[in-house]
N, C-alpha and C positions, 0 to 999 in steps of 0.2 A: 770668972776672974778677969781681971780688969787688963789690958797689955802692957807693958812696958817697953818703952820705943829712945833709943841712945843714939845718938850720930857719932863715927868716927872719922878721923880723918884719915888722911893717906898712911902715914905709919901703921896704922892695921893692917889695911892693904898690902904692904911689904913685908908683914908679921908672918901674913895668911900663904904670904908669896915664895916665903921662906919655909914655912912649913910644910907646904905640897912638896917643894923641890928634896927637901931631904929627908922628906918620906920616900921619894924614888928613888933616891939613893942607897938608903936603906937596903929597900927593896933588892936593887942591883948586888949590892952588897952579902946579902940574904943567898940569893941564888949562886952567889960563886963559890957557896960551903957545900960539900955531900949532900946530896936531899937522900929524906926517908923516903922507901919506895912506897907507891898505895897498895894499900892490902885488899885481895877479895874475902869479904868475910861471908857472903852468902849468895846462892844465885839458885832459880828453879832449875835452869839450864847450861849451860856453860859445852862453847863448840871454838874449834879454830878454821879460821877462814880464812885462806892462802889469796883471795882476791881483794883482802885486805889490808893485805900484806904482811909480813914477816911479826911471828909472836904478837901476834892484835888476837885476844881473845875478846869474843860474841858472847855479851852474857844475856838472860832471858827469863824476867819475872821475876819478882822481891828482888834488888838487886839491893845490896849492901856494901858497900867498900869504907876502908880507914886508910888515911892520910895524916899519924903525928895524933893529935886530937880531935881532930876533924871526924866528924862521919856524913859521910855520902849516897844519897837512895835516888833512884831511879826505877823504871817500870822494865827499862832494858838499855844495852850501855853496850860500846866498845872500852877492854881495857888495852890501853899500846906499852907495852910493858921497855919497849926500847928507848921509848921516848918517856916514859913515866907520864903518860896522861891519860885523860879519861875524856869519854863523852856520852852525857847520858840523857835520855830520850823518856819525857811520859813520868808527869808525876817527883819531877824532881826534889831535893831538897837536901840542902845543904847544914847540917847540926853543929854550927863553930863552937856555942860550948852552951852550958844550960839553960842560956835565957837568951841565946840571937840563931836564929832561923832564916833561912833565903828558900824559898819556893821559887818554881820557873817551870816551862815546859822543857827548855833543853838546856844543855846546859858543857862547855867547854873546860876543863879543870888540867892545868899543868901541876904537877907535882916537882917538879926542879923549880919553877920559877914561886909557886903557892898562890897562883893568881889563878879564879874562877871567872869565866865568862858567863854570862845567864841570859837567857833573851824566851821572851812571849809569856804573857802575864806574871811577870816575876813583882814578889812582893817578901820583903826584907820586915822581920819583927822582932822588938825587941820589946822589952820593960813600958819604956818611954816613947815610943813611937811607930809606926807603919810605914814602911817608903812603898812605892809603887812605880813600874818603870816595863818597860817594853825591854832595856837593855841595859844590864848592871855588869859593872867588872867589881870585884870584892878581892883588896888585897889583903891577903890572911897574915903578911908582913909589918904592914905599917896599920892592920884593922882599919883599914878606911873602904867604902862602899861608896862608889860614883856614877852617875849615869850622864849621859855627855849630849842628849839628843829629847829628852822633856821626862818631866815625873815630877813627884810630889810628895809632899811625907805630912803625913797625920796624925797629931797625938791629942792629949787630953782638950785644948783650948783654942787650934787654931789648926789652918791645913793650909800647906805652901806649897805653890808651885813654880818651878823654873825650870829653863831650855836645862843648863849644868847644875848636878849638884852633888856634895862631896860630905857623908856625913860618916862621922867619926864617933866605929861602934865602940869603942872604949874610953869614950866620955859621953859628953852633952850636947858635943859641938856639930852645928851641920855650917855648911857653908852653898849659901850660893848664886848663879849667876846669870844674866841674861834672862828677860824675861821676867822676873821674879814676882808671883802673887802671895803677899798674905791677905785671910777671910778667918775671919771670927765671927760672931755675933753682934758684934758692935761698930768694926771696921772693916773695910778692904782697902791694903796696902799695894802699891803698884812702886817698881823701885829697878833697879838696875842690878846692883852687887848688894847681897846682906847675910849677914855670918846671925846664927839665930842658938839658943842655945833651951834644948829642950826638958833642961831639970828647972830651972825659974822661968822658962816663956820667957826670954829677955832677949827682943830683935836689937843688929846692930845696921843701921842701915847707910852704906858707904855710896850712896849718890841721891842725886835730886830723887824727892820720893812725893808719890800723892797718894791722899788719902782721902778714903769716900768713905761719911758712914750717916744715920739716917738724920742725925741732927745739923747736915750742913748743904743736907739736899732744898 
């Protein structure tokens, strides 16, 4: 499939500018209602551990918990029941709803705030695409998945990479920043800022960009 490649101007940019910003808001917003507390739904073992500190149950093997509609697996986990968070250890993964999944090795989850921290081979799947990242934060609020320090996402036609990126599991939308490769079979794009959208393959690319491909070598 062939690319399609659009230049925008600055108004994007303040589109894109606008939109992060009151997605945190949101968020903020979000967190200042009652949170649901997380559920233990399954654990081989289950102990308390006072060097942990106060109500932190040690869970051990299948580990299972429910957050709202979320469900959460790990190989072995603290739950902090004071603080309604989790952290879990080996094999993680995260099930936000039938068809978007986050794998990681560990993995930091607030249940007041619904933001998940993830770090070491974490990789984000949905329908439409693969992200891949060392360290993802996933706001279960505004559904947006970002990772601030390099990664790349991969789907049917083209695989991107950059320092930030900010992709938006309840649409099409990724965005991103710093750094930014696109590679297909035909091209490789090199660019600064590009909002890309992964149900048409249709890149937005918002600064000087080059492009390498076999018929201009």
């Amino acid at each position: 499939m062939g690319l399609n490649i659009q230049t925008y101007n600055s108004r994007l940019v303040f589109k894109l500018t606008l939109i992060v910003f009151f997605s945190f808001m949101y968020t903020l917003f979000v967190s200042a209602q009652k949170p649901a507390k997380i559920k233990l739904l399954r654990a081989d073992d289950l102990r308390y551990d006072k060097k942990l500190g106060n109500k932190v149950q040690r869970l051990i093997g299948d580990v299972m918990l429910q957050h709202d509609s979320t469900i959460l697996y790990a190989d072995s986990a603290y739950l902090y029941e004071l603080t309604n968070s989790f952290k879990g250890f080996g094999n993680v993964r995260i099930k936000a709803s039938d068809t978007l999944n986050i794998y990681s090795d560990l993995l930091d989850y607030n249940g007041n705030t619904k933001i998940a921290e993830l770090e070491y081979n974490v990789r984000l799947e949905d329908p439409r695409a693969t992200l891949y990242t060392d360290h993802l934060w996933y706001d279960r609020n505004s559904k947006i998945a970002y990772y601030l320090t390099g990664g790349r996402i991969v789907d049917s036609a083209n695989v991107l990479t950059s320092k930030r990126g900010y992709y938006y599991t309840d649409s099409s939308k990724a965005y991103f920043r710093y750094d930014v490769e696109l590679e297909n079979e035909k091209y490789v794009m090199n660019t600064d800022t590009m909002l890309y959208y992964t149900d048409t393959e249709i890149s937005y690319f918002l600064g000087p960009t080059y492009i390498t491909s076999d018929e201009n070598l």
